[in-house]
DOLOMAR-843590 format. One record per residue: x, y, z of N, C-alpha, C in turn. Coordinates in steps of 0.1 Angstrom, whole numbers, plus 5000, padded with zeros to 4 digits. Layout:
% residues N
XYZXYZXYZ...
//
This chain:
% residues 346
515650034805514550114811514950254813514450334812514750474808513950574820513650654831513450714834513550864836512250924839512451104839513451154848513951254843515151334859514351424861514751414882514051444890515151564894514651644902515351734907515551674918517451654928517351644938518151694945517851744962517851804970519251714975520651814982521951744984522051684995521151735005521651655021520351525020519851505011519151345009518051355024517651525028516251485036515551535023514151505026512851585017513151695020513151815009513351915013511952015015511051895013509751945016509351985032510651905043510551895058511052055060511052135053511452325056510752395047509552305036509052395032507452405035506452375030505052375027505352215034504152195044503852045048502252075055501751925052500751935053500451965075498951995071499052035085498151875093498451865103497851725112496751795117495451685110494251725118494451695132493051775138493551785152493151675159492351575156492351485159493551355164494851395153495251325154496851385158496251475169497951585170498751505183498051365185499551255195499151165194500151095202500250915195499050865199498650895217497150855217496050875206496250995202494850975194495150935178496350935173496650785168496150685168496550655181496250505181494550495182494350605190492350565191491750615177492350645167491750675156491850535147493250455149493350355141492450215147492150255160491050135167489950145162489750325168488050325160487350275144488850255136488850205121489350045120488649995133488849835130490449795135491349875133492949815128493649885147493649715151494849725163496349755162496549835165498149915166498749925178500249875176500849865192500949995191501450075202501750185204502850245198504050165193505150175187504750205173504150115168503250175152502650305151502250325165501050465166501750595164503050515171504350675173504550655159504950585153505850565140505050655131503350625129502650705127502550845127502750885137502551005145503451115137504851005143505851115134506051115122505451025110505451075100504551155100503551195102502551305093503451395102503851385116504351545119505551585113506451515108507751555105507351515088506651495083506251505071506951455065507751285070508051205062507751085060508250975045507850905041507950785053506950675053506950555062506950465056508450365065508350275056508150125067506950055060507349935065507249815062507949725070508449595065507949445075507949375068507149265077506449145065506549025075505648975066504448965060503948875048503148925041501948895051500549005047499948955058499548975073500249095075500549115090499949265091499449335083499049445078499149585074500449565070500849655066500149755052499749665045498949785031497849845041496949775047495949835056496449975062497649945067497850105073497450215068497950185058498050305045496050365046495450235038494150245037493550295049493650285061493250335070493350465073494850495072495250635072494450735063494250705055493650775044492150805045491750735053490050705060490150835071491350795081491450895090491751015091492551065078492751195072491651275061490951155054489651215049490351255035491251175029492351175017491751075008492351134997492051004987493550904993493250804987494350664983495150654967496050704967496650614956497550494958497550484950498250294950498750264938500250234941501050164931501350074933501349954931501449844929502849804923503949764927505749764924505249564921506449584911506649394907507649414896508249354893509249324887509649384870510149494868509949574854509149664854508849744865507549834864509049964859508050014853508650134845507450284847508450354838508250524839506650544835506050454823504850454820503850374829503850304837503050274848503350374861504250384865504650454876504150614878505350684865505150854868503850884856504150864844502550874834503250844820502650844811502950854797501950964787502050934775501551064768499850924760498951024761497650934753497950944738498450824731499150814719497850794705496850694714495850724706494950854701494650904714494451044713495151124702496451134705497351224701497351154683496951054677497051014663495551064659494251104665493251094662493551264659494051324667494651474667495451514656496151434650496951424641495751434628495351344629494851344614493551434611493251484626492151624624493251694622494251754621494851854618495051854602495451744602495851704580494451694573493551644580491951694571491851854571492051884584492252074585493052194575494252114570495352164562494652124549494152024546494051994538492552064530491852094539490352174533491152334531491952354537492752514536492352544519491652664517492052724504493052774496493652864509494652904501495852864506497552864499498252764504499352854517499852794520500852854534502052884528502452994527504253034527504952944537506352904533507052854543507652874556507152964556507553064572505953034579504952994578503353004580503352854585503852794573503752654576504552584586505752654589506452574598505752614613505752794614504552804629503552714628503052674622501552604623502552474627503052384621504452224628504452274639505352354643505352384657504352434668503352494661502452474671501752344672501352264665500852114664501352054672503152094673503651954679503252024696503452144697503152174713502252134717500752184708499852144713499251974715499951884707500051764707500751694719501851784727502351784738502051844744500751854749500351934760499651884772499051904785498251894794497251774789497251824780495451714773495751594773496651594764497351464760497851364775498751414786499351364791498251254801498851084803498251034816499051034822498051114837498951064846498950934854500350894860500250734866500150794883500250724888500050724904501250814912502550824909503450924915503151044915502451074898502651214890501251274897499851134898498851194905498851224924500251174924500451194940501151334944501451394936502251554937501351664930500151584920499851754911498651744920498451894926497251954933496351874928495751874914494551854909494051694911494551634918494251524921494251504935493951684946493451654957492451624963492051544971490751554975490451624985489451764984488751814995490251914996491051914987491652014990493351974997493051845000493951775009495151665005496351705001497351584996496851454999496951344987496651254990497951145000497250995000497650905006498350834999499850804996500650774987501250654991500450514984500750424989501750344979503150274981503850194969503850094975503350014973502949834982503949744972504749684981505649574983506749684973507449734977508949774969509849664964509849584974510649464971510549404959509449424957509349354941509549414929509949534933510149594920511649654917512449634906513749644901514549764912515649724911516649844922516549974910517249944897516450074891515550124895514150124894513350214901513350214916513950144921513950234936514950324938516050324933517050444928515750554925515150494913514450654906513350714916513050634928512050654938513050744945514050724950515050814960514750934958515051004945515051124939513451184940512351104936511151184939510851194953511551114963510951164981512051234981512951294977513651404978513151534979512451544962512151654962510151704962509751604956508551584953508651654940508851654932508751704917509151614910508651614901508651504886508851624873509951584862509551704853509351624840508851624834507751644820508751684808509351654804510551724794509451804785508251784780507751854766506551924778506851944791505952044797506052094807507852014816508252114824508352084844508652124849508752044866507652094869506751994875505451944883505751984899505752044911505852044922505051984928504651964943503951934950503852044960502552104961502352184966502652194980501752044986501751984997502251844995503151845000503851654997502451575002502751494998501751404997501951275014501051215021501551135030501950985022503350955023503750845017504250705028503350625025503650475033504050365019505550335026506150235012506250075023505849995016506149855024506649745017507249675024508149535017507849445023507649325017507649145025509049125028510049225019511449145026511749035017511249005006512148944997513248934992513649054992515149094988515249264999516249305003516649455007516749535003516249635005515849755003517449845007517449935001518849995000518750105008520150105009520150205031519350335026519750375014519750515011518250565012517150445006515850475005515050485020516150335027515650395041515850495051517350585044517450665054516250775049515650825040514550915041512950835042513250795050512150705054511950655073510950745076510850635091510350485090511350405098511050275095509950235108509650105102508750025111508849855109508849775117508549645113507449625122506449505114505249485113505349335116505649265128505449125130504449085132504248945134503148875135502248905152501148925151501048975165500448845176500948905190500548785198499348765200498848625209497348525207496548675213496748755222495548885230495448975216496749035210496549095195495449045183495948925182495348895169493848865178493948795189492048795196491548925194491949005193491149165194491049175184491949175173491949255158490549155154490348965154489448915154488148945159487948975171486849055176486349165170487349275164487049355157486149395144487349265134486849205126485549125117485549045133484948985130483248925143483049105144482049065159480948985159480548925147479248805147479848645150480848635151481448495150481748505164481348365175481648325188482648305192482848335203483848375217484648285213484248155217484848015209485647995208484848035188485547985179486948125178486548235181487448335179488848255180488648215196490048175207490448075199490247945192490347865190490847865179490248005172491348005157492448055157492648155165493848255168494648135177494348015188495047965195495547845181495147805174495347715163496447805149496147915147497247975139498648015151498148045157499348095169500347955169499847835168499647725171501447655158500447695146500747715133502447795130502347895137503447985135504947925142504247825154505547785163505847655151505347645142506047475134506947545123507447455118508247495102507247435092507047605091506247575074507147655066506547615052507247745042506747885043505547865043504648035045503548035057504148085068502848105083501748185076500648155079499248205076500048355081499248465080499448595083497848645086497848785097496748805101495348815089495948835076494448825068494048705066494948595063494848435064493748415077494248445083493348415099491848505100491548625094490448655088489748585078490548585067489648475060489348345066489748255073489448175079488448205089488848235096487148315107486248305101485848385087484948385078484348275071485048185069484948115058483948005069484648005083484347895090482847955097482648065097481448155100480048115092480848115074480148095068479547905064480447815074479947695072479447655086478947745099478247755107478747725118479847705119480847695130481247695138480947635153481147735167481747645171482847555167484047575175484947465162486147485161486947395156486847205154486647145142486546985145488146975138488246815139489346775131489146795115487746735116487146715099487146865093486346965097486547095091487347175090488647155102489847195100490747145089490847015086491346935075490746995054489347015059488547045044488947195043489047265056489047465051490447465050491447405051493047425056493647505038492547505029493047615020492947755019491947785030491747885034493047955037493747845049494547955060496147945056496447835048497847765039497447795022499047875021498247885008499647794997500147675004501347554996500947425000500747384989500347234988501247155000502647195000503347075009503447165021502947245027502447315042501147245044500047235034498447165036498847015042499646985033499846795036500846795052501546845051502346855061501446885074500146945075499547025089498346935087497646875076496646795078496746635083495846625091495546475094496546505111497546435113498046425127498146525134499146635130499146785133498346865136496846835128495246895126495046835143494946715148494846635153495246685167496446665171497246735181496746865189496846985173496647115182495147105187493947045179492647075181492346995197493046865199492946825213494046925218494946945219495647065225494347165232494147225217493047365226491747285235491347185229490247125241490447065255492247075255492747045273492847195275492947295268493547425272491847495276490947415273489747545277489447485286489547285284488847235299489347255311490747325315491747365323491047535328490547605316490347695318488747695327488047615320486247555326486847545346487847465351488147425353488447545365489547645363490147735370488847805369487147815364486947915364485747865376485647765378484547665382484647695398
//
């Protein structure tokens, strides 16, 4: 796998942190209004996320965070980008991603359809070309064949060139799940949060005018290498407690009853304390809300928790493992835990 060289900066900060950085609307110039901007957009944030936040857009570096799948970390990103009034780009990392998905490649079709207008071109010519004529015209072809027109850009290369700002404004530079994609390219990732430039060998170094806001995230499948994280503020993203995930559900999800809310969040909460292979994660527990919303729902049975349980598990031997006795257990569990509550409130 072959990658572009990047220009990079020796003390391994962005060296974009002393030059051109974007400026923090004023909306969002402390962690409070952080965090009330990321409420007002649906998405509950501890206060620790809010700073983490905060200080990336002020110190105008990359965020990185880690957690399991599920817990919401891509959301940040997407949200941020709502709240800054940015576009979104998104790369998508998995295993072999390379220089032509990532930074761009050249339009090859194009560039053959270009070719053979030029030889029907040469070829209607009247009169013939001296050899000194002919080779400027090769050389100009190949330039122009290598030029601006020709090139796609992929998601890095549209994360640094102006012309892909919106409203004037660096976009939102999202690389979802790093972990999945080869240590080679996160080597070749080092070098562009270095400097923010990419260079083009047949057209030359690309800057960023304004760095771009970048949030990189990992499930933690494999580790992420110190080096990537030291230019990076970190964060971890765990599973949140039964008052958390009740709110981000309310949020969520404000047509579905008081209930059922409690009852699903006390049931996956429920979930998280057993050994499974994969704990539902807060979008699991959305889709579920939903799903049970949509079969009319207002409060948990044995039988409906048993039929939806593909909703909220997504392995056959987690489904068999939590259906039938288990199902059984927590749903009388929560029905001593509200009549206790009927009870204290009476």
């Amino acid at each position: 796998m072959r990658y572009v060289v990047i220009g990079v900066s020796g003390a391994g900060i962005p060296s974009s942190t002393t030059g051109n950085s974007m400026t923090t609307p004023m909306q969002l110039r402390s962690v409070e209004s952080v965090a009330d901007a990321l409420r007002a957009n649906a998405y509950i944030a501890d206060h620790s996320l809010a700073t983490a936040i905060f200080l990336a857009l002020k110190l105008n570096r990359p965020l990185f965070l880690e957690g399991e799948a599920g817990v919401g970390k891509t959301e940040v990103a997407k949200i941020l980008a709502r709240m800054l009034d940015a576009r979104l780009i998104r790369l998508q990392c998995y295993e072999g991603l390379d220089v032509s998905t990532a930074v761009y490649e050249w339009n090859y079709a194009r560039q053959m359809l270009q070719i053979r207008l030029m030889e029907a071109t040469d070829r209607r010519a009247h009169s013939p070309l001296d050899a000194s004529a002919g080779k400027d015209l090769q050389e100009a072809a190949i330039q122009d064949l290598f030029s601006d027109t020709f090139l796609l850009r992929r998601p890095l290369l549209q994360a640094i060139d102006s012309r892909g700002y919106q409203n004037g404004k660096p976009p939102v530079l999202l690389i979802d799940e790093l972990d999945r994609a080869d240590e080679e390219f996160e080597a070749f990732l080092l070098e562009v949060l270095s400097d923010f430039q990419i260079t083009v060998p047949e057209i030359g170094t690309i800057r960023a005018a304004v760095p771009p806001v970048v949030v990189i995230t990992s499930n933690r499948t494999r580790e992420i290498h110190d080096a990537l994280k030291r230019r990076c503020l970190y964060h971890w993203i765990d599973y949140p407690s039964f008052e958390k995930e009740y709110t981000i559900l309310l949020a969520k999800a404000p047509d579905a009853s008081e209930r059922l809310s409690q009852e699903v969040v006390g049931f996956v909460q429920e979930l998280r304390r057993g050994e499974l292979y994969k704990f539902p994660g807060v979008a699991e527990t959305l889709d579920w809300m939903n799903a049970l919303t949509a079969l009319d729902q207002e409060q948990l049975t044995e039988g409906v928790v048993d039929e939806t349980l593909g909703v909220l598990l997504k392995y056959r031997d987690d489904i068999e493992k939590v259906q039938g006795q288990t199902v059984r257990e927590i749903v009388q569990m929560l029905r001593g835990q509200e009549g206790a509550r009927a009870l204290r409130d009476a």
